[in-house]
VOTOR-712727 format. One record per atom (N, C-alpha, C, O): x, y, z; residue in one letter. Coordinates in pm, whole numbers, plus 32768, in hexadecimal, padded with zeros to 4 digits. Example, Ala and Ser with C-alpha at 12.3 -4.5 7.8 and 13.67 -1.06 7.14 Angstrom:
% residues 2
85277DC7830Ca;84CE7E3E830Ca;85287EB6830Ca;85907EB4834Ea;85057F1F82C4s;85577F9682CAs;850A80038313s;853D80728324s;
This chain:
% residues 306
80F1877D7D7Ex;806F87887D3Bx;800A87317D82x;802A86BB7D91x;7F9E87567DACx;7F2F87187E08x;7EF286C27DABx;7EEC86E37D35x;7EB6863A7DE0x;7E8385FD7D83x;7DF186397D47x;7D9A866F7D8Bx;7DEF86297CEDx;7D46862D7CB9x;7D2F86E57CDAx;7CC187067D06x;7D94874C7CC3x;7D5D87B77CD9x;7DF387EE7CA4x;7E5387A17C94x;7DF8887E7C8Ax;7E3588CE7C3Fx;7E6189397C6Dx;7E25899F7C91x;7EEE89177C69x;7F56896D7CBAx;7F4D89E27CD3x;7F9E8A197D1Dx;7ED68A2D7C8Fx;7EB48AC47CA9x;7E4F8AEA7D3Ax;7DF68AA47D69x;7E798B5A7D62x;7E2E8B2E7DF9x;7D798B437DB7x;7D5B8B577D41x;7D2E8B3A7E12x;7C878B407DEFx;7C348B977E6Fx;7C278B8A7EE9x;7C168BD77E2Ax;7B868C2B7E5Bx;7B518BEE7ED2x;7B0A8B957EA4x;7B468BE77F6Dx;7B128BA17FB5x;7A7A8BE27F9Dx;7A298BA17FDFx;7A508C297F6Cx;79C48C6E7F80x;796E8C1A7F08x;78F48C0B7F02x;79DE8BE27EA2x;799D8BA87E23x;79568B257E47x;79898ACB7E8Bx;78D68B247E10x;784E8AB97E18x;78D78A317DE0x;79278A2C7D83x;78B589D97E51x;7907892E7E3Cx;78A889057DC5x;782E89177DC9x;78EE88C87D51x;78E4889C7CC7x;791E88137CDEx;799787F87CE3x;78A487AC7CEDx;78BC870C7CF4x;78FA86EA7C63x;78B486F17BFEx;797986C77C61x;79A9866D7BF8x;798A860B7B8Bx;798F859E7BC4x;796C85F57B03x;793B858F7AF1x;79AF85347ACBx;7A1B85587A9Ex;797D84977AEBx;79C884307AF6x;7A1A84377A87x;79F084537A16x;7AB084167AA9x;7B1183FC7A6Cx;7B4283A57A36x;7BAA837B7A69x;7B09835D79ADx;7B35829F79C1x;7BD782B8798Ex;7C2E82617998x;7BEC83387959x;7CB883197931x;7D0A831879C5x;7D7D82F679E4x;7C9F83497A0Dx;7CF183517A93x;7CD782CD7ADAx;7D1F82B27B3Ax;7C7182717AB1x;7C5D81EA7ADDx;7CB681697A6Cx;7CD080F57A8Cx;7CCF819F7A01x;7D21814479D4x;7DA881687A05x;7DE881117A40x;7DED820379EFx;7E7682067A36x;7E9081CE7A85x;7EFD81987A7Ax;7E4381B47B05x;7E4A81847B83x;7E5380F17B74x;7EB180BA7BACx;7DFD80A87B2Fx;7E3680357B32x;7EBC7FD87AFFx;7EF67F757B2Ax;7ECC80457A72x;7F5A803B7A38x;7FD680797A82x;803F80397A89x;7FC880EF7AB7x;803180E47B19x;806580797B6Fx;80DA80557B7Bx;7FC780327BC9x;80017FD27C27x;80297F4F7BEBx;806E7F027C2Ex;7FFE7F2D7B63x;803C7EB77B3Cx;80B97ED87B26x;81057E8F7B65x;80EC7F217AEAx;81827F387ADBx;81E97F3C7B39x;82607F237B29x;81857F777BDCx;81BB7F857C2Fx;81FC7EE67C8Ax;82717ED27CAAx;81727E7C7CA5x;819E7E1F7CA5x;81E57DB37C5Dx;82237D4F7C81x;81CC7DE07BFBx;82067D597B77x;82B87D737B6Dx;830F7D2A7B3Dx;82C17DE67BA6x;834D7E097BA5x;83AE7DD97C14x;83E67D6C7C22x;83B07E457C5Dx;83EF7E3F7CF0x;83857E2E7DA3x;83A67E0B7E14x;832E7E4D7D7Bx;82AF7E597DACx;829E7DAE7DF1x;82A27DB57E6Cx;82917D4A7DCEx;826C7CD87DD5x;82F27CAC7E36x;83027CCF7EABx;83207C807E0Ex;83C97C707E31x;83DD7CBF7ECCx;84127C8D7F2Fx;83AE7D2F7EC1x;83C07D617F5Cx;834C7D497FB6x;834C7D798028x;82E17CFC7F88x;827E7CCC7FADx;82857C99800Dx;82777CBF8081x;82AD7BF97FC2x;82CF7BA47FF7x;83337B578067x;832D7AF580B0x;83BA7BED8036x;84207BC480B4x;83E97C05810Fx;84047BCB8178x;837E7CA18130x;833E7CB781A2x;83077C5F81D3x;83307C388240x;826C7C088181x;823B7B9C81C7x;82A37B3981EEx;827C7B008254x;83077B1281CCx;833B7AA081F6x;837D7AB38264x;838C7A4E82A9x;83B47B2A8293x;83E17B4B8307x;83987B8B836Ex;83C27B9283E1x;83367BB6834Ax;82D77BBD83DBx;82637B4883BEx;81F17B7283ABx;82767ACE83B9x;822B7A7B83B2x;827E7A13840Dx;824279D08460x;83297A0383F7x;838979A3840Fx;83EE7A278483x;845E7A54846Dx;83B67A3884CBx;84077AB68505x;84767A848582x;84907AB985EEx;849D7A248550x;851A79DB859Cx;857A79E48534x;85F279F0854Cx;854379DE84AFx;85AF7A078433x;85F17A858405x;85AE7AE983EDx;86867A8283F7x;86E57AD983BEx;86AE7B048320x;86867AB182CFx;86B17B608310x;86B67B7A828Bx;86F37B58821Cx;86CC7B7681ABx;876A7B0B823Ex;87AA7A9981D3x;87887A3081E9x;879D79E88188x;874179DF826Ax;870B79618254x;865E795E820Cx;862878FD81D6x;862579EA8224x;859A79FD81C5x;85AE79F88134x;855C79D480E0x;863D7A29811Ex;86417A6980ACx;864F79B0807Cx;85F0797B8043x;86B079738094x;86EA78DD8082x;864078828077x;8615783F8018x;860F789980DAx;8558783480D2x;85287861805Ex;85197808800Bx;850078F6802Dx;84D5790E7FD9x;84F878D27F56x;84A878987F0Dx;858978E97F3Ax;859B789F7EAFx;85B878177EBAx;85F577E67E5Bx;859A77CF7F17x;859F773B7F10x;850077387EE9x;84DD76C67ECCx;84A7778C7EE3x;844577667ED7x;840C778E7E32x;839E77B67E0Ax;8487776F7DECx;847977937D5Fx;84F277EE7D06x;84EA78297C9Bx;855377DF7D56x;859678567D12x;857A78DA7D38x;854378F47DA4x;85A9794D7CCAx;859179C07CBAx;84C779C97C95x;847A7A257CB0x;84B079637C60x;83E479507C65x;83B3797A7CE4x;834A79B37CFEx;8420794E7D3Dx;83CA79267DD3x;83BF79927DFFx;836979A47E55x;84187A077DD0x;83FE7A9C7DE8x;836F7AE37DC9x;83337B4B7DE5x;83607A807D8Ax;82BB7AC87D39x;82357A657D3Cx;81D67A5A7CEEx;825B7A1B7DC0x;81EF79CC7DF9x;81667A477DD5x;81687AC17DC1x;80F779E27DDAx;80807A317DFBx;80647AA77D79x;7FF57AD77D67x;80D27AC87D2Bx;80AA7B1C7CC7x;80387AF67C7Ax;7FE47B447C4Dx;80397A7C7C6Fx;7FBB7A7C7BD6x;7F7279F07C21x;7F9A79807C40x;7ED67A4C7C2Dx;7EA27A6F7C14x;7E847B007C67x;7E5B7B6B7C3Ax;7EB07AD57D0Dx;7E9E7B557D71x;7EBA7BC87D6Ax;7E697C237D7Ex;7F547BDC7D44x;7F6F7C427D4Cx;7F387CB37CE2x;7F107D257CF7x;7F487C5A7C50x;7F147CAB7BCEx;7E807CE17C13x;7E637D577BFFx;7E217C8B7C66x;7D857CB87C4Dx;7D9D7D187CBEx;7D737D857C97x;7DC97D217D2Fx;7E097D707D91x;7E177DFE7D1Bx;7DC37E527CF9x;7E6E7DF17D01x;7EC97E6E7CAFx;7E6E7EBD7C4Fx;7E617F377C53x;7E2C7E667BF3x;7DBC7E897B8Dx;7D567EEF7BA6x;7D337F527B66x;7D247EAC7C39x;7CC97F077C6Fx;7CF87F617CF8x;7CD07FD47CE4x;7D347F5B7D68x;7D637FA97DA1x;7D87802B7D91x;7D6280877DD8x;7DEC80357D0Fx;7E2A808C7CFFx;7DD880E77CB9x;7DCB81607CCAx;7DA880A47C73x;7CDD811C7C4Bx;7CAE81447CCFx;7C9781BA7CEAx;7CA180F07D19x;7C2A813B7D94x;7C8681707DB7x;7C6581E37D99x;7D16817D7DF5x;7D6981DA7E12x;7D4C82767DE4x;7D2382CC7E33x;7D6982907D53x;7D9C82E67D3Cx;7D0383537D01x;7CF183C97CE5x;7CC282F07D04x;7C39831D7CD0x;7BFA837C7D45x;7BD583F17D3Cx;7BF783077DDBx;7B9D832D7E3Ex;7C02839A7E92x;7BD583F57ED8x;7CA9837A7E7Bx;7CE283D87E86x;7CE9849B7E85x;7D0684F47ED5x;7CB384907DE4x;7CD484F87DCEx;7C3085497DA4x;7C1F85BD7D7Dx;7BEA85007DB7x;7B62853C7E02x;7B5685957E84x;7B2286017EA0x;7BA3852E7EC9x;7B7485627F3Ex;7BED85D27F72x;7BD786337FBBx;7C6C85AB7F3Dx;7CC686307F5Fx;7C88869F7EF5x;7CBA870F7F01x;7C2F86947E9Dx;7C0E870A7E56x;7BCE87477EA0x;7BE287C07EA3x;7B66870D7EFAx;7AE187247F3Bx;7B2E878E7FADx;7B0888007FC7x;7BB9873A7FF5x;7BD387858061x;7C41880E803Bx;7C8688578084x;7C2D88087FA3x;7CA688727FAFx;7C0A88E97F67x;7C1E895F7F4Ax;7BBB88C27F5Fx;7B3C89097F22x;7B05893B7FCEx;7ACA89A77FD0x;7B1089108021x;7AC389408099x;7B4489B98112x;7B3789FF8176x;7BC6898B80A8x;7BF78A1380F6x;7CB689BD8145x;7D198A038157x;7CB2894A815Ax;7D0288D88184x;7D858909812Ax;7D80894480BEx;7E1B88D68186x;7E9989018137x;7EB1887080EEx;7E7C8805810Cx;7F17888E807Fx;7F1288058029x;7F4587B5808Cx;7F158746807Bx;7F8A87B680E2x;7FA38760815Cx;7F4C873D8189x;7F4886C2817Bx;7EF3876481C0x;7E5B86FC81F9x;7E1786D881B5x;7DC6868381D8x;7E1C8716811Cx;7DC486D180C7x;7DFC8650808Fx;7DB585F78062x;7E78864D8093x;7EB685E18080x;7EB1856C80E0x;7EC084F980B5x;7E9F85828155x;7E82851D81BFx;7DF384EF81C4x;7DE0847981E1x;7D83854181AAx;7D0D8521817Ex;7D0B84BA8109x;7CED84438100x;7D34851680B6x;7D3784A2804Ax;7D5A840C802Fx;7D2C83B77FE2x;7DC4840E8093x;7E2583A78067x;7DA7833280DBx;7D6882D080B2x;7DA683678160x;7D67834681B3x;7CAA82DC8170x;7C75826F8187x;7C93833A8130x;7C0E82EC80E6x;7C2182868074x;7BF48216805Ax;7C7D82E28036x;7CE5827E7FA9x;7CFC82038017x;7C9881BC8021x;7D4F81E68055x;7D678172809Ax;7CF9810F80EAx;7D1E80A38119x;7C8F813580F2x;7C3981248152x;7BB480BB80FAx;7B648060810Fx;7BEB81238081x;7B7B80EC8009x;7BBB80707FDAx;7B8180077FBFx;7C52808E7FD2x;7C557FDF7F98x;7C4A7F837FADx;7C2F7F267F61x;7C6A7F828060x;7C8B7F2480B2x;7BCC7EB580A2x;7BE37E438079x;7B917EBF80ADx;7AEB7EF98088x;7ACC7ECC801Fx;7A627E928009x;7B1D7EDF7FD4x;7ADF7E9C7F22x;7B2C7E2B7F05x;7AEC7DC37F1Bx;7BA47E187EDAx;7BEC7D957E97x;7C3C7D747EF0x;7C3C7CFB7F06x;7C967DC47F3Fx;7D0B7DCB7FD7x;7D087D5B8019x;7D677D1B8046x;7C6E7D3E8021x;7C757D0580B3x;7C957C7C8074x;7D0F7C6C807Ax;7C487BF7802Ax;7C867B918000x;7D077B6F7FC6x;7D547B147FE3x;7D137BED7F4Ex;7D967C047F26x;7E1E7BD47F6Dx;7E717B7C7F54x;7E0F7C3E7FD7x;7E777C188018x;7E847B768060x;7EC67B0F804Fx;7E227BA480AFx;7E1B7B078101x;7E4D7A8F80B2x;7E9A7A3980DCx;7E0A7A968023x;7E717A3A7FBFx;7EF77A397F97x;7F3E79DB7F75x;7F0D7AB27FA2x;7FB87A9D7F94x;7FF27A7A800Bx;80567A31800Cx;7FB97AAA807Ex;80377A9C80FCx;800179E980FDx;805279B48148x;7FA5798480CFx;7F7278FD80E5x;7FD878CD8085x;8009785C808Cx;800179388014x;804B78F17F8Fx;80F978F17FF5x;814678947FDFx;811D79548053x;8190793A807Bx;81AA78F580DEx;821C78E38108x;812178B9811Fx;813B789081B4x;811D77F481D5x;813177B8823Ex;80F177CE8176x;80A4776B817Dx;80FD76EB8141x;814E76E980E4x;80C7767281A7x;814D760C818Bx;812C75D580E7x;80BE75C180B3x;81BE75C380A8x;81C075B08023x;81A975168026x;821574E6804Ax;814F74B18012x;8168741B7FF5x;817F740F7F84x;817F745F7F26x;81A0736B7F93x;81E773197F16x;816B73207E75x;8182731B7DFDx;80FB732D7EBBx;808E73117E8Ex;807C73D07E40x;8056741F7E96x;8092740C7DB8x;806A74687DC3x;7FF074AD7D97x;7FA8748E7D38x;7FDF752E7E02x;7F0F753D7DCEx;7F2475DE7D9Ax;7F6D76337DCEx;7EEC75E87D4Ex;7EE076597D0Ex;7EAE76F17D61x;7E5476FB7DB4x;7EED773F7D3Bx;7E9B77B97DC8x;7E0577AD7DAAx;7DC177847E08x;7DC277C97D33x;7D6377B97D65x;7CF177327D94x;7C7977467DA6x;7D2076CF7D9Dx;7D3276697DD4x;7CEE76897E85x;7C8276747EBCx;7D7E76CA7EB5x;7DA876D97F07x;7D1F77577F20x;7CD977327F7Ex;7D0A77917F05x;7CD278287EF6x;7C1E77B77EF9x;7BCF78057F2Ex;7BEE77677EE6x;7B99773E7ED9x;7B7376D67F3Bx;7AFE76C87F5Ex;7BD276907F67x;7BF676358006x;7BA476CA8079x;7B3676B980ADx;7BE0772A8087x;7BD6777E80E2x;7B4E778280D9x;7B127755813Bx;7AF677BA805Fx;7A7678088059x;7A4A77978095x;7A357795810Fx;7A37772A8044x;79E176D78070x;79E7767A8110x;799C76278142x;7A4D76AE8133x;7A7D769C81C1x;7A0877108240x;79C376EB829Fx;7A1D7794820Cx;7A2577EA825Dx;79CA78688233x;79AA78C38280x;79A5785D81A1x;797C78BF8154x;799B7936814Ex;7A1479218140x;799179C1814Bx;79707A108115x;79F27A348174x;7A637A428146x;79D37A4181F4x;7A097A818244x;7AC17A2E8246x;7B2B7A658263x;7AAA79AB821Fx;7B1E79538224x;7B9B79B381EFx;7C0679DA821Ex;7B5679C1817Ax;7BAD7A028104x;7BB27AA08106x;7BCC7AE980A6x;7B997AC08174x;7B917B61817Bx;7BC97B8B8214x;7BB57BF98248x;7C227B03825Dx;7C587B0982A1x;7CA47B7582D6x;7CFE7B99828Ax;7C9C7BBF8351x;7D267C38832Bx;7CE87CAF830Bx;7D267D158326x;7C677CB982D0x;7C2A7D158252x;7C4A7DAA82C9x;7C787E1682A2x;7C337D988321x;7C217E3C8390x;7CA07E6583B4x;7CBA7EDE83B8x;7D017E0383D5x;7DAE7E0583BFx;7DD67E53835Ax;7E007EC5836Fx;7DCB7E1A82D6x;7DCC7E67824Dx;7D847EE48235x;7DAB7F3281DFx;7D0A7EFF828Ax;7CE67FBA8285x;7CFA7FFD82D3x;7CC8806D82D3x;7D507FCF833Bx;7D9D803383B0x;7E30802D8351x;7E4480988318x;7E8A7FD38339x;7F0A7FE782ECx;7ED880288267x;7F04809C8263x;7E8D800A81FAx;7E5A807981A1x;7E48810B81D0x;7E93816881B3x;7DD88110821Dx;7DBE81B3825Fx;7E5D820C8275x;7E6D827F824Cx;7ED781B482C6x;7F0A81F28313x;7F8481F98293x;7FCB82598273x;7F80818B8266x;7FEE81AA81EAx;7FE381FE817Ax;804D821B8142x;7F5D82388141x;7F6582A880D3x;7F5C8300812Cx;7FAC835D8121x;7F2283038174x;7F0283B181DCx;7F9983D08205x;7FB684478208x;7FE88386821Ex;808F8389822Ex;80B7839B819Fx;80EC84078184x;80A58342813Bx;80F4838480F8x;80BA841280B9x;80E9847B80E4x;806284138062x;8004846F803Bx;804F84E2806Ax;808B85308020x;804584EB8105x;806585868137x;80E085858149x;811A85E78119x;812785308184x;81AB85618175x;820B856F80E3x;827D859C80DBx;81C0853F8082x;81F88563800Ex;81E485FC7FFBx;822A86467FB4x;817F861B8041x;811386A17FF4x;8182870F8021x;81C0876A7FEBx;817586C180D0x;81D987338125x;828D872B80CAx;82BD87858085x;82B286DC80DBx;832F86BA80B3x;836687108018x;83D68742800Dx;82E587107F94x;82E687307F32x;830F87CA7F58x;837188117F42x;828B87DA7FA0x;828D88B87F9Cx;82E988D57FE7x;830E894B7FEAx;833288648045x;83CA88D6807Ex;841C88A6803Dx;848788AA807Ax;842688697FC0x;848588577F73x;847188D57F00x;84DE88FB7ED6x;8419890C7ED4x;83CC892D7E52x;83F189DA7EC6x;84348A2D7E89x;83D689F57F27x;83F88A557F7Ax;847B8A897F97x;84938B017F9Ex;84C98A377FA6x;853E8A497FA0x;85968A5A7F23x;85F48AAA7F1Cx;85748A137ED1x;85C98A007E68x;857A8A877E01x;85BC8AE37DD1x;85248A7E7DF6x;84C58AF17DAFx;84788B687DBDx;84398BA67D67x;848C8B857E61x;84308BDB7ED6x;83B78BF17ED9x;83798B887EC7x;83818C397EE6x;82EC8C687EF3x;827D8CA67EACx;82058CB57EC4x;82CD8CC77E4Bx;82788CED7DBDx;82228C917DBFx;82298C2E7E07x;818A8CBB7D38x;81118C787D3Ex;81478C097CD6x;810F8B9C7CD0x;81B58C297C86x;81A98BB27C1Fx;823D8B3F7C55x;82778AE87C15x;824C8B657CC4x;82ED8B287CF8x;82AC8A697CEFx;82FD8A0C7CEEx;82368A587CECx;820B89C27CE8x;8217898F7C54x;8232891B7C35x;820589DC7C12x;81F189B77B68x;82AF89AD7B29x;82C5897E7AB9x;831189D57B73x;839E899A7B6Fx;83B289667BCAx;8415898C7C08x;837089097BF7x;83A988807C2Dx;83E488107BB5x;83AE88147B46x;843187CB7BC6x;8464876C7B6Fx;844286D97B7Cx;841186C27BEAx;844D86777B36x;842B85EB7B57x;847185B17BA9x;844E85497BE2x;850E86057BC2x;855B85BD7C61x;850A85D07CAEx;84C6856D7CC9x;84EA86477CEEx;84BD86B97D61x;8435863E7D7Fx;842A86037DEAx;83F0862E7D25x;837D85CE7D35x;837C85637D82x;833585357DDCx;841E85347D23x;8442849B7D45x;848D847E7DCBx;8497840F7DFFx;84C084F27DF9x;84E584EB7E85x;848784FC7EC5x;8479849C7F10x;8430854D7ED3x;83C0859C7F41x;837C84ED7F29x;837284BC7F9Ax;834E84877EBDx;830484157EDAx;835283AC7F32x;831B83637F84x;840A83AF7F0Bx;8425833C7F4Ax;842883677FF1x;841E830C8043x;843383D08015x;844F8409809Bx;83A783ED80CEx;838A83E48145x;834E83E4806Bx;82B683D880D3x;82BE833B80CDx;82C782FF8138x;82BB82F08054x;82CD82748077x;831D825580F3x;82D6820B8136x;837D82688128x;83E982038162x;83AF824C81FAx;83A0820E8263x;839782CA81E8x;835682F2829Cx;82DF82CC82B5x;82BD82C9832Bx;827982A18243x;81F182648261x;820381D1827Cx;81A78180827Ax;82A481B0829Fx;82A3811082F4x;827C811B838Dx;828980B783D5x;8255818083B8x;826081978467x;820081398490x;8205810C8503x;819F81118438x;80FF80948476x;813C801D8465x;80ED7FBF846Ex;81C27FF9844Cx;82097F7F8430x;81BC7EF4849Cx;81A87E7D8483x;81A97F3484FAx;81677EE0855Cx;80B67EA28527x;80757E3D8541x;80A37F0084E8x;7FE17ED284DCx;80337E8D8433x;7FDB7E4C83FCx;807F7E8C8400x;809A7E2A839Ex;808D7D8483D1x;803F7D2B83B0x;810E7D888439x;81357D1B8459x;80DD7CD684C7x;80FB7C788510x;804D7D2D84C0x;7FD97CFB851Dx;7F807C8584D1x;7F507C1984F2x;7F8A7CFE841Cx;7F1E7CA983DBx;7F737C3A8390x;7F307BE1835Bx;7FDB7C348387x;803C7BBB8359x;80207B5F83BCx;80277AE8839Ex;80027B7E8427x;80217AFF8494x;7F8C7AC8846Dx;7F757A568444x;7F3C7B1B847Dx;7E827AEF8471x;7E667A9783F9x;7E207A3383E9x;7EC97AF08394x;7EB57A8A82DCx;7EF27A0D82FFx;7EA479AF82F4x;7F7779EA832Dx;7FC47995832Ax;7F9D78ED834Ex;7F5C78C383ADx;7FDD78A182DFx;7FB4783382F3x;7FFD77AD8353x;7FD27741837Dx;80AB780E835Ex;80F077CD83CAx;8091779B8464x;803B77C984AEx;80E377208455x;809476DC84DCx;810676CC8539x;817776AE8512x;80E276E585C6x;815077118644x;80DC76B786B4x;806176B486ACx;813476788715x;80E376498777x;809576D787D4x;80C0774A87D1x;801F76A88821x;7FC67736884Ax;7FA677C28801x;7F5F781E882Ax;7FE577B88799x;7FA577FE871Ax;7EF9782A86F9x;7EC67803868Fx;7EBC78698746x;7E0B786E8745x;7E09786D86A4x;7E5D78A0865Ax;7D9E782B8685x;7D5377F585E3x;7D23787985E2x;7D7478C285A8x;7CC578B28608x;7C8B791885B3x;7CC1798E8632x;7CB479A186ABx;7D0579CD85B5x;7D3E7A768609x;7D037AF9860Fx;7CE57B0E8599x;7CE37B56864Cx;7CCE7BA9862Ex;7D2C7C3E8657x;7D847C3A86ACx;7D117C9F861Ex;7D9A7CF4864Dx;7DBB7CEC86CCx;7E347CF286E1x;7D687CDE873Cx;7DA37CEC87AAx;7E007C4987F7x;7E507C448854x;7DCC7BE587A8x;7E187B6D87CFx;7EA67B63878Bx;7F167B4287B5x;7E6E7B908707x;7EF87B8D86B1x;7F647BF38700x;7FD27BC28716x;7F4E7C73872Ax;7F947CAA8787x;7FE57C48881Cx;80507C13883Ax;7F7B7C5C8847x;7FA67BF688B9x;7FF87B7B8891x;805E7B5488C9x;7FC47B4C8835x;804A7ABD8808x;80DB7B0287E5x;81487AE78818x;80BF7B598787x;816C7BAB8746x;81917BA087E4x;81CF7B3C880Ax;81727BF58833x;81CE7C248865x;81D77BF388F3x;82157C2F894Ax;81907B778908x;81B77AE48959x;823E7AAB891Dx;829E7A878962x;823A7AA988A1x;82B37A6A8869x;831A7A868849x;837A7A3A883Ex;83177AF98834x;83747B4D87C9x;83B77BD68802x;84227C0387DBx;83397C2C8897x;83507C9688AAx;833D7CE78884x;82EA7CD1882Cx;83667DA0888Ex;833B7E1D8839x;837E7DEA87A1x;83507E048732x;840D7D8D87C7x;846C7DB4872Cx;83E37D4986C8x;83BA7D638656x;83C37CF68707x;83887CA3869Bx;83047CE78641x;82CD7CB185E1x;82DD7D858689x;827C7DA5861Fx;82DD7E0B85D1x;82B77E67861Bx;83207E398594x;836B7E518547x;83F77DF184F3x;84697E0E84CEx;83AF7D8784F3x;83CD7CFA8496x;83C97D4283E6x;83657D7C83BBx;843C7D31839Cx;841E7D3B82F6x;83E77DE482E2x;83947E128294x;843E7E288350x;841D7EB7833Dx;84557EFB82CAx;84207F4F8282x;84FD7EB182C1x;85407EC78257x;85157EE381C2x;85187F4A817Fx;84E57E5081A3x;84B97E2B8126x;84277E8380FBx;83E97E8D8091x;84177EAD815Fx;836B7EF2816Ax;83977F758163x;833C7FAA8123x;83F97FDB8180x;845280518151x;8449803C80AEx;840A80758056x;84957FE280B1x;84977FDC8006x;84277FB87F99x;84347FB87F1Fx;83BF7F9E7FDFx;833E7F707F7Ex;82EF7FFA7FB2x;82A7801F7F55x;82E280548027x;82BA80B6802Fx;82E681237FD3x;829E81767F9Bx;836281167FCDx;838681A07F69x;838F81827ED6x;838A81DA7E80x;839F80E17EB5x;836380D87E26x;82D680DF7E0Fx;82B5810E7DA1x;828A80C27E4Fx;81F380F47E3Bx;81C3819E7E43x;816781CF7E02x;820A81D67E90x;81FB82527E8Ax;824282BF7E0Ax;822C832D7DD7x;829682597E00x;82B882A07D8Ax;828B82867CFCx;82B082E07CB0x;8257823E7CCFx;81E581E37CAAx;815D82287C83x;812F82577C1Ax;812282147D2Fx;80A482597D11x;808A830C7D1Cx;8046833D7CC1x;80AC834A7D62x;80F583D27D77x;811C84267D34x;80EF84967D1Dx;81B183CD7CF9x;81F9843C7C92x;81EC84517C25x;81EF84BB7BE7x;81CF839C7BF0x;81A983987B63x;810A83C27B6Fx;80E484247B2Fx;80C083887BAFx;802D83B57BB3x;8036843D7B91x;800B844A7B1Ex;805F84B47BC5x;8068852C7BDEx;809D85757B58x;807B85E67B35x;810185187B0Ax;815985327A97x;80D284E07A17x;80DB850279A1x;807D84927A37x;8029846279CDx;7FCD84BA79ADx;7FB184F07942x;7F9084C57A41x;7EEE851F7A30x;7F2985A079EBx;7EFE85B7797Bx;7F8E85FF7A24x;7F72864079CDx;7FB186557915x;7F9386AB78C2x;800C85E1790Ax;801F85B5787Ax;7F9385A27830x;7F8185DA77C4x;7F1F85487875x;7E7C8536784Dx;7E3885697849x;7DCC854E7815x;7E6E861478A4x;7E13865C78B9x;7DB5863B792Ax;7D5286827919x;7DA185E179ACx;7D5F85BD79DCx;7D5986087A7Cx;7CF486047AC2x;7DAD86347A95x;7D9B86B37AF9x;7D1086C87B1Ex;7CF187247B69x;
């Protein structure tokens, strides 16, 4: 089912009918993504950042730093306040600016496959842009950054920076985060779209209503299969982890930009070091996709919001 448009095919000759704003489709979106992080979401966060941040580390010695740094808590560094305001609003501009614009492209003639890459493509582009860009930069500062004896509160910490560096301090990364946004819904988006209809094709054939018996598995596979293949930018992840990051390394340049942060990974580390915490990033890809996607897809039209 295409986002924000209705599984019946449409009239290419029919006059385009602008949408009016959807706020159930702007609250879903944000309640999806809190659930998404507050759950499993967070937790795979963090062992991504911590391993392409520390990329000399095994995945049992990340996993071992992490909960020395609180227990099973330390899994959910950065959640509150970042991640919640991250999640709150993201997942609105997601699914909102989403399914606008795959409406728009499945209204001008586009297969739900490109409209899904459109979509996802602006959906991602928009968040990175609105709350994304500090957001993050605060969490990967909440995992990277040396813990003293002395302790300061994130936003503490979150307020050292502005007034350090301002605007831009704290929005570190911000163009990192709309190339990995862009490339990660336009990946998943479509390969769910694709993945769904040769599942829904096969299993149901070619009839006009073979989409309307799809089931909530069929969904739930076609999302985790776009999540886990929309890891292929694993590299422009572990670009803007390096740019956020507060680890200090001798000859380490202070202020990075994608192309230094490049050049440093892979002075140090090589090709393997930009696919650092690819693992853990499989598994936070296909819980978010299944997340925003399946259940999204299973809400709107429970709300009627199609």
């Amino acid at each position: 089912m295409a986002i924000g448009s209705s599984s019946a095919p449409r009239d290419p000759n029919a006059p385009l009918e602008k949408k009016p704003i959807s706020y159930k489709n702007l609250a879903l979106g944000a309640t999806l993504n809190l659930f998404e992080v507050s759950t499993l979401g967070q937790p795979f966060e963090v062992i991504k950042t911590q391993l392409a941040a520390n990329r000399g580390q095994s995945l049992v010695q990340a996993l071992k730093a992490i909960y020395s740094r609180g227990g099973v808590f330390g899994f959910y560094q950065g959640l509150i306040p970042w991640a919640w305001i991250e999640a709150s609003t993201k997942g609105a501009v997601l699914l909102f600016t989403a399914s606008e614009f795959e409406f728009r492209a499945l209204s001008a003639g586009a297969s739900p496959f490109m409209a899904g890459i459109i979509g996802g493509m602006t959906g991602g582009i928009a968040q990175a842009y609105s709350t994304m860009g500090f957001c993050t930069f605060m969490k990967t500062v909440e995992v990277t950054r040396h813990k003293s004896a002395v302790k300061e509160s994130t936003l503490k910490v979150a307020s050292d920076i502005f007034k350090r560096e301002g605007i831009a301090g704290i929005n570190k990364g911000v163009n990192a985060v709309a190339v990995r946004q862009c490339t990660n819904w336009a990946s998943r988006f479509g390969i769910t779209r694709f993945t769904q209809e040769s599942i829904i094709k096969a299993r149901y054939g070619d009839a006009p209503d073979a989409a309307k018996k799809a089931t909530a598995l069929d969904k739930a596979i076609a999302s985790m299969v776009g999540g886990a293949l929309s890891c292929w930018n694993q590299p422009i992840e572990v670009i803007r982890v390096e740019m956020q990051s507060q680890v200090q390394a001798e000859g380490r340049p202070q202020k990075m930009s994608i192309i230094s942060a490049t050049k440093w990974i892979y002075k140090n580390n090589g090709v393997s070091g930009f696919y650092r915490g690819v693992l853990p990033r499989i598994g936070l890809g296909m819980w978010q996709t299944l997340c925003m996607v399946a259940l999204g897809d299973y809400f709107r039209q429970l709300f009627g919001t199609n």
